[in-house]
N, C-alpha and C positions, 0 to 999 in steps of 0.2 A: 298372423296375430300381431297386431300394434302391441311396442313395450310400453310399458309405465313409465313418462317421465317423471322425473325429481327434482326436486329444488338444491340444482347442484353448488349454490354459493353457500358457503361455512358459515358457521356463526364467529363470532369473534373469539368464543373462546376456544372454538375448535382452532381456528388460523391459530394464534398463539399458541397450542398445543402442538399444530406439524409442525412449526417454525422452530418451537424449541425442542422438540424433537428432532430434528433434522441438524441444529446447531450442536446437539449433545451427542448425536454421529457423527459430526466432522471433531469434534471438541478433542485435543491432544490428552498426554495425560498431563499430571501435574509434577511433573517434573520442581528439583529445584530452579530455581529464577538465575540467568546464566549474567553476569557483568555485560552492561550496557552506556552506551553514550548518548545521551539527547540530543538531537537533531532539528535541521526546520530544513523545509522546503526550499532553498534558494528560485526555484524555476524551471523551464522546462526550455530545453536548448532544441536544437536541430541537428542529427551527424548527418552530414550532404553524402560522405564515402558509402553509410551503411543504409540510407536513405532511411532513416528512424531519428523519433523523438529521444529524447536522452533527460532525464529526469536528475536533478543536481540536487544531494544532500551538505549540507554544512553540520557540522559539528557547533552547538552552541553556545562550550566554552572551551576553555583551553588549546588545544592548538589550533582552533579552527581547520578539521581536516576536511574534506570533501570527497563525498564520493557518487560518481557519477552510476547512473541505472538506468540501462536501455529498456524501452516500453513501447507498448504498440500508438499507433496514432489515435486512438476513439480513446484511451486513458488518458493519454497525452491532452487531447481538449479537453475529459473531464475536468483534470488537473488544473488545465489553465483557463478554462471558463470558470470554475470557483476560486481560483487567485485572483483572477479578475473580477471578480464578484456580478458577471455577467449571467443572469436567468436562462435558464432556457425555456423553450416555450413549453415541453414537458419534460415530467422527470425524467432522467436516466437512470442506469443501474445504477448505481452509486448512491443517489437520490434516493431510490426504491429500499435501497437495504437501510441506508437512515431511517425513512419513513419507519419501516416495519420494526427496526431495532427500537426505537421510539415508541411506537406502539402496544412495545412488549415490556416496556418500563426497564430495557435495556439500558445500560453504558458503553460505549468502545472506549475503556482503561487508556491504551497506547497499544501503537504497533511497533512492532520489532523486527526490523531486516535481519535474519537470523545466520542465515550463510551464501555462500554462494559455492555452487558447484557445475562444475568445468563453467561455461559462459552461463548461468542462471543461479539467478537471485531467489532466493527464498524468504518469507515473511509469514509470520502468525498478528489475526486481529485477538488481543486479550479482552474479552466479553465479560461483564458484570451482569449478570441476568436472573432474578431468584434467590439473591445470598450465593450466587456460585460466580468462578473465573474460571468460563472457558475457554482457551485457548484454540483458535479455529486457523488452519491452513491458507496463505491466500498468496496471491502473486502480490510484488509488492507495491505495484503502479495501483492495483484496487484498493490494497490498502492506505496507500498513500490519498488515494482518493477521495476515499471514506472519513478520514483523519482531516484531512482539511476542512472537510464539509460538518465534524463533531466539535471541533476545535483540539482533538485530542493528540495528545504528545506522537512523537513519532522517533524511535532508535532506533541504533546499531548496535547486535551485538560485540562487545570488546574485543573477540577475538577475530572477529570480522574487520571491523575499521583499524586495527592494529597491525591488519597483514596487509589490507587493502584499501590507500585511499590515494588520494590525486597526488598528498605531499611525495608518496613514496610510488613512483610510477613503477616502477623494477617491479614489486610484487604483483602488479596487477598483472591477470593472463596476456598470453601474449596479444592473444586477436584483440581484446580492450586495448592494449595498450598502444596496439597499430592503429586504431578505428581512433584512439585520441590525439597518437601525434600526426596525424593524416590528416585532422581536419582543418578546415581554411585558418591559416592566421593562430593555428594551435588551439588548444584548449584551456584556456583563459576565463571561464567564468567570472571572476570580480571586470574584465576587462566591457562586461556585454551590457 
């Protein structure tokens, strides 16, 4: 016996219902808001020893610190195909979750590099969606991604860039901090 097909595309208001349902399952709690430092994107470098992209934060006042974040290659062009403001011929993920964030009369607030443990970074995108800030788990090269593509601010937690950034080599782990004095000609960012 043949099944009954269905008209498997949602309506609109159903998407925007799984999508924020789905946002509101990843959504942290609300925690207090933890001291942070505003940031920009400096760039996206090359480490030739660990054969990966390496994604450069600046601090964007005071002491200008920097701190550098290993990332996969497909984030790594996102990043640098919207620095470069280069189209691509379709969207990617990155693209896809604007679009849809967009769609849902969403914000991305800012993202926050929130820690790092043993050699991995962590990061939350803060979502304005409804009258509510959810806070959603994310690697930080996607968010970083996202954030360039929103226009929206991008931090370090304080107690992150305070233990760990380029000025104070010492704190960063050791394997970072071999993969930085290892590479050609040092790790010199204002230098490239």
């Amino acid at each position: 016996m043949p099944r009954p097909t269905a008209n498997l595309r949602p309506s609109g208001r159903l998407l925007r219902a799984l999508v924020a349902a789905a946002l509101l399952a990843c959504a942290g709690g609300g925690s207090s808001e933890p001291r942070t430092f505003a940031m920009r994107v400096e760039g996206v470098r090359f480490d030739p020893r660990t054969d990966s992209p390496v994604v450069l934060l600046e601090e964007t006042a005071g002491a200008g610190r920097q701190l550098p974040i290993w990332i996969g290659p497909y984030e790594a062009r996102s990043i640098a195909m919207e620095m470069g403001k280069v189209d691509p011929t379709r969207p990617n993920t990155h693209d896809l979750l604007v679009s849809i964030l967009g769609s849902m009369s969403g914000t991305l607030d800012r993202v926050v590099i929130t820690e790092l443990r043993g050699n991995t970074y962590y990061a939350v995108l803060e979502i304005s969606l409804d009258g509510r800030t959810l806070v959603v788990d994310s690697r930080p090269s996607d968010a970083i991604a996202i954030a360039i593509r929103t226009g929206s601010p991008v931090a370090v937690a304080a107690e992150l860039l305070e233990r760990i950034s380029l000025e104070d080599s010492e704190a960063l782990p050791t394997e970072i901090r071999r993969n930085l004095e290892e590479m050609p000609g040092g790790f010199r960012p204002r230098s490239y």
